[in-house]
Each structure stands twice: as structure tokens, then as C-alpha cells.
N, C-alpha and C positions, 0 to 999 in steps of 0.2 A: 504494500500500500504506500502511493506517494504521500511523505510526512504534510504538504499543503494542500496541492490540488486535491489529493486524496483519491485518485483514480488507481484503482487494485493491479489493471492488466488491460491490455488492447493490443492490438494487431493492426491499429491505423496507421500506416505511415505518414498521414497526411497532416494537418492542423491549423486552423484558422481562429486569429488572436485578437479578437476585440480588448482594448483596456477597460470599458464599463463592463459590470455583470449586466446590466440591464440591458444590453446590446444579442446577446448569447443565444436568446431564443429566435429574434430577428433573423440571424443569419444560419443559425441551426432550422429554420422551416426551408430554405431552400434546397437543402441535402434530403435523402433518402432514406426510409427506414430508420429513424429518428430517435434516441431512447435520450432522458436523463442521467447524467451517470453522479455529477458528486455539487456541491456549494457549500466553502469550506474559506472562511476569511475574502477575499476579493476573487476567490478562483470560481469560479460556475463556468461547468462544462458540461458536452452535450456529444454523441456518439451518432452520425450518421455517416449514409452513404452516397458516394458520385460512383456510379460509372460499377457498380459493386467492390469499392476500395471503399475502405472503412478513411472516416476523418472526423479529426475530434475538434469543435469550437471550445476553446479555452480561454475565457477574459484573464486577462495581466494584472489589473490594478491600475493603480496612478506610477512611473516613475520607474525606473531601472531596475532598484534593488527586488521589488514583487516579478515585476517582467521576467529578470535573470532566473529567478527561480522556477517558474514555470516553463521556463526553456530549458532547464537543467533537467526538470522530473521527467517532461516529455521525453527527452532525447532520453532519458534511459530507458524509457517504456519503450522505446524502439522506432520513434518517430521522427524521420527523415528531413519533412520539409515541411517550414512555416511560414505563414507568410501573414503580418500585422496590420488591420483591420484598423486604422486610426482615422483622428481628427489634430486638427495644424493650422495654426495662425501663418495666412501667408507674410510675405516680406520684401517680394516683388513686386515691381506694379500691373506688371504686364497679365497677375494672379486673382480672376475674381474669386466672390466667396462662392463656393458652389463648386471650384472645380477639383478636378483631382489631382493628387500631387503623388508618383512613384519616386518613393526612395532610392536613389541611386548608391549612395553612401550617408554616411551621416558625421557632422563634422560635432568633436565628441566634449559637449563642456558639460561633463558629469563625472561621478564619481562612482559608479559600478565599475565599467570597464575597465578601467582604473587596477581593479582586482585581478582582471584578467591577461593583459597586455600593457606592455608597455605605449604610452601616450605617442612614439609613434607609431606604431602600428596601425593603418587604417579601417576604419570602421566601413567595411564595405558589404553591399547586399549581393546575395548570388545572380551570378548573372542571368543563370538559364529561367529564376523566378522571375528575377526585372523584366526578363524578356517576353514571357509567357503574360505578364502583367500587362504592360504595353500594347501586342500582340490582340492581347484581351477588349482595351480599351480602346483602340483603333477600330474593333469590329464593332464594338458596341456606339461607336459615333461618339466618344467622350470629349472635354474639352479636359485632357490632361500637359501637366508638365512635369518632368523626368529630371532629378539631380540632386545637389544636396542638401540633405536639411541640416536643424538643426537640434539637438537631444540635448535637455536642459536638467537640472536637480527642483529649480526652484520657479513653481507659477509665477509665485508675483514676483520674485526676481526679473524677471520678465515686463510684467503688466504695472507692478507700482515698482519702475530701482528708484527713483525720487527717494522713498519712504528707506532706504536703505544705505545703510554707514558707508556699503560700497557703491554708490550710484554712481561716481564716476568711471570707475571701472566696467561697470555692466554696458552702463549705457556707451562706450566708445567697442566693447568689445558687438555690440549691436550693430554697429557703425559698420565696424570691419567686416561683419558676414555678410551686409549689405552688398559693399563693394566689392566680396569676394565671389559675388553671384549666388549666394543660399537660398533658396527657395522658401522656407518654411520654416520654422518651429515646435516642437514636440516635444515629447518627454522618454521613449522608450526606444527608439531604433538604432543606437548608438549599443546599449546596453545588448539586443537581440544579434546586430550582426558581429559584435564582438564574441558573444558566447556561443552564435552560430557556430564563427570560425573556431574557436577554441573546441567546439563539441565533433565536429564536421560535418555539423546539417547544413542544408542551407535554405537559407532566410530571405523573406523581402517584406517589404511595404507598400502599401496603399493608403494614403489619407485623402480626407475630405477637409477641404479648408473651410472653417465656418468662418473666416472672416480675413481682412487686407490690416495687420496692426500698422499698416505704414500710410492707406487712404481711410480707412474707418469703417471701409465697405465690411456688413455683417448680409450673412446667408443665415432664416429661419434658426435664431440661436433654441437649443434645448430640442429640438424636433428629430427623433430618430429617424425620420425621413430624409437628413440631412447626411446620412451615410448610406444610401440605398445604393447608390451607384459605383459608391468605393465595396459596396457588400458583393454585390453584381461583378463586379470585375475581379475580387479575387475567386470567385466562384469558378467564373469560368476560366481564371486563370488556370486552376486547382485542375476544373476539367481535362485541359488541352495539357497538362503535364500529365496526368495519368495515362489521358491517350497515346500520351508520344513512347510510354513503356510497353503499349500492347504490342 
């Protein structure tokens, strides 16, 4: 029995990782043969099928250190590939609220990874998932953008550094992802493809930007409606990779 998520045994290779629990069943009605399996601190998971490959929805929590651990349990229950069902402040302009954002890499200002690799080592997503990702949202007509984001420790580090002893430091190193082309903001993808690498699964991301923290623009805040699309394309992401093993 995993000591968090609390899942006994499985045979999925597959898993799809919303951070809210309340997301779990959303994206568990699109799968096959559907059962509950455990909700045990922020983990609620759910056991269905694509394609007759077993795959397990498993929420993360908020923030690296719950994520990492739920990439650690799975990957020993024998679970191959994951791929992170999220939500991300964009940071581009070029980024309305609503679109989808695939994690290419993720640029690492947190402190999980930290445990895993050394800070250079690149926090990178597998390619064959980003591709599959992509791949996905191309057929489905999405208005996506592809690259880096960015995986943070603290929200409102983020939302208020004003209020904070180190605001000048946040707010120039904010500066800098700007001008370095980052796409987005988050909290878990940094943590997931470091422990990807570390485990040798591999990992990707999908988010849905519910808003522009740099024009103000907000998409339907609070609306789980507001991830259908990023649900939808890792779906059939998830599809077209099982496929490509028959």
C-alpha cells in the first residue's frame, strides 16, 4: 500500500495528474471502465481505461513537495508515463486567458528539485509526451503555446512580492523570465520532470491559463470548465501514445 496516495497495486502504466482533488472525477468520466480507488490527504485517485490500458487520475496537491511524492508512489506501482493536468498564470502577451500552455521545460525556482539534482540540471519534459501533446492539440483546433514555464514554492510570492521583505528580488527575478521568453507560471512541473528524470518515467504538461498576470486579462476564474480543453488534450494525448505501442 502506497504510504499517501494509498493505492494497494495497479497494472496502469499510464496517469493523469490534476493538482485539485476536485478536478479527478472530471477527467476520470472521460476514461473507460471507471472505479474509485483511494482519497487520502490531497491525493484522490480514480482507475480507468483508454484503449483497454488501464490509467490512473491522481491529483498532486498544491506545490512540488505533494506532486514529488505522488510521482514517486506511482512510479513504483509501475507507472511509466505522466502527464500534469494544470492551471498557469500567463506572462506573455501574445497569451490569452483560455489558452493552453504545453510545458516544454520548466525553469526551476523551487525547492523540491533541489533534493533531486543538482540546480543545473535541466528540468525538462519528455519529448515523445510534449509531442503527443501538441500532436493532440493541433487536431483538436486548440489555440496552444509550447515552452517554458515557470514552477514556483510560493502563490503570493508571486501575486503580492510588494507585501514581502524580499520584493525586490522576486519582482526583478519576474523581470528576467519575462525577457527570457517564459511562458507561464505554476507550481508543480519543475518538481514532476525532475523526478521524472530521476525515476525514468516520462512526464509532461498541459495547462490552462486562467489569466495574463502581465495585461489582467482573466478567463471564467473558479469554473472547472476552465480546464476542459487542457483535460481533452491530455486524453487524447494519453490515446495516441498507447496507440503508437500496439
Amino acid at each position: 500500500m502506497s504510504m499517501h496516495i494509498k493505492i494497494a497495486s495497479t497494472d496502469a502504466k499510464y496517469a493523469l495528474l490534476p493538482g485539485d482533488p476536485g478536478r479527478c472525477e472530471a477527467i476520470a468520466e472521460r476514461l473507460e471502465n471507471v472505479s474509485h480507488l483511494a482519497f487520502n490527504r490531497e491525493y484522490n485517485s480514480f482507475l480507468g481505461h483508454i484503449n483497454g490500458e488501464g490509467v490512473i487520475v491522481c491529483s498532486t496537491g498544491i506545490g512540488g513537495p505533494s506532486a514529488a511524492i505522488a510521482v514517486e508512489e506511482l512510479a513504483a506501482l509501475g507507472v511509466k508515463t505522466m502527464i500534469r493536468i494544470g492551471t498557469c498564470g500567463a506572462m506573455q502577451p501574445e497569451i490569452s486567458g483560455g489558452d493552453i500552455i504545453i510545458a516544454t521545460a520548466a525553469y526551476r525556482h523551487e525547492g523540491t528539485s533541489l533534493h533531486y539534482a543538482p540546480i543545473e540540471f535541466p528540468a525538462v519534459a519528455d519529448i515523445g509526451v510534449t509531442n503527443a501533446l501538441m500532436s493532440a492539440a493541433e487536431r483538436m483546433g486548440l489555440t496552444y503555446h509550447a515552452g517554458v514555464v515557470h514552477s514556483k514554492d510560493s502563490f503570493y510570492g508571486q501575486h503580492a512580492p510588494e507585501s514581502m521583505p524580499v520584493a525586490n528580488a522576486l519582482k526583478e527575478n519576474w523581470q528576467t523570465m519575462i525577457r527570457l521568453g517564459v511562458l507561464a507560471s505554476e507550481m508543480e512541473c519543475a518538481a514532476l520532470f525532475t523526478v521524472g528524470a530521476v525515476r525514468r518515467i516520462c512526464c509532461g504538461s498541459v495547462l490552462t491559463a486562467l489569466w495574463n498576470q502581465e495585461s489582467g486579462e482573466k478567463f471564467s476564474e473558479g469554473s472547472t470548465a476552465t480546464s476542459d480543453n487542457a483535460i481533452d488534450c491530455a486524453v487524447e494525448a494519453i490515446k495516441s501514445l498507447i496507440e503508437s505501442t500496439h
